[in-house]
PLY file of the C-alpha trace (Angstrom):
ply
format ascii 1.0
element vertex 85
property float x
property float y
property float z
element edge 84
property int vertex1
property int vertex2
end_header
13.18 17.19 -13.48
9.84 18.25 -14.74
6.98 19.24 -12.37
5.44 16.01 -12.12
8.67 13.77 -11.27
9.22 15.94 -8.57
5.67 15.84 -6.84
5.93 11.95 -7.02
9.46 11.84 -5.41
7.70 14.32 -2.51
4.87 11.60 -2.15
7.39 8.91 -2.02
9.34 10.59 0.70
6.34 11.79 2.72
4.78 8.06 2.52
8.83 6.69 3.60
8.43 9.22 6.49
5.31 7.98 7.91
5.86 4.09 7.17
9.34 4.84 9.61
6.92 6.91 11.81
4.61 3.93 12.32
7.49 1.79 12.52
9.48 3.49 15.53
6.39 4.86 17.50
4.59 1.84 17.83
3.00 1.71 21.14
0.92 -1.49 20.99
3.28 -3.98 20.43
0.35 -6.41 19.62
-0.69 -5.03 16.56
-1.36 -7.41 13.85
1.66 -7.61 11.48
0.65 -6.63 7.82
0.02 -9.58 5.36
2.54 -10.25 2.49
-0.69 -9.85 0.01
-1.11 -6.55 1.88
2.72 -5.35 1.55
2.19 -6.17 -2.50
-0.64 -3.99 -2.94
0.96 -1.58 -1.26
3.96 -1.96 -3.23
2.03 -2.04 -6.57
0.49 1.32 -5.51
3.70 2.55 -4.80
5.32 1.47 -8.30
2.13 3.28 -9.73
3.08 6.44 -8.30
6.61 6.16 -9.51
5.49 5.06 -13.02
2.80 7.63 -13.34
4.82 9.37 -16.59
3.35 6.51 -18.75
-0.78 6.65 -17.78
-1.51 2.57 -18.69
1.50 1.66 -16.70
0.81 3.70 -13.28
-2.81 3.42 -13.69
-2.35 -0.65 -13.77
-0.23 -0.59 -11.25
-2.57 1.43 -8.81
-5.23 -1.23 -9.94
-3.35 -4.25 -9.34
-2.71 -2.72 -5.74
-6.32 -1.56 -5.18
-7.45 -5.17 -6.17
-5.06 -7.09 -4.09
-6.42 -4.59 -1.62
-9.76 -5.45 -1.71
-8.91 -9.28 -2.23
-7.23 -9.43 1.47
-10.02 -7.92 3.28
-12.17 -10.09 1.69
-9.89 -13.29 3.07
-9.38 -11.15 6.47
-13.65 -10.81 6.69
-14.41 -14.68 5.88
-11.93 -16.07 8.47
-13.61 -13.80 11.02
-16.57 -14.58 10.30
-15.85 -18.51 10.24
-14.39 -17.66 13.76
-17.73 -16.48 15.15
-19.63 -18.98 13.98
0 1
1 2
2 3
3 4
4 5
5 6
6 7
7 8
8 9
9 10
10 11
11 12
12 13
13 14
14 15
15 16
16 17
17 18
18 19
19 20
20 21
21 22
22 23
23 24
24 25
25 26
26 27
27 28
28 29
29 30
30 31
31 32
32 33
33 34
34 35
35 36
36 37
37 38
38 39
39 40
40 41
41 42
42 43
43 44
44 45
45 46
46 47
47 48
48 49
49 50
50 51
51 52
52 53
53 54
54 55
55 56
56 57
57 58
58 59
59 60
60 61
61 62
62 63
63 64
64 65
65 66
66 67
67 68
68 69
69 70
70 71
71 72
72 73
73 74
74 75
75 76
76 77
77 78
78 79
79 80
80 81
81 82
82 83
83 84
């Protein structure tokens, strides 16, 4: 394993650690659930870290995740604001 692989499997595991950290300690139970566009990006970031040996590949990735990103709080801000008006 060269030095890179193994500083993206130690970012994979530390980012596994804390999504099962969220998961189990949890103390408002009313917490909005994330939104599936929201679980792709992150998932597209994710498969950008693990694909980061080939620069177009992880680098699209990361940008397909960062621009799904952006695209749900841009749906999350209108329907809030068509709530308070």
């Amino acid at each position: 394993m060269g030095t890179s692989q193994i500083y993206i499997l130690i970012s994979v595991v530390v980012l596994l650690i804390i999504a099962i950290l969220v998961i189990f300690l949890k103390k408002n139970k009313k917490q909005k659930q994330l939104t599936p566009l929201t679980g792709l990006a992150f998932g597209f970031i994710l498969a950008g870290i693990v694909f980061g040996d080939n620069r177009w590949v992880g680098y699209g990735l990361m940008g397909t995740g960062v621009l799904l990103a952006i695209i749900d709080m841009i749906i999350k801000l209108r329907k809030k604001w068509k709530r308070e008006q």
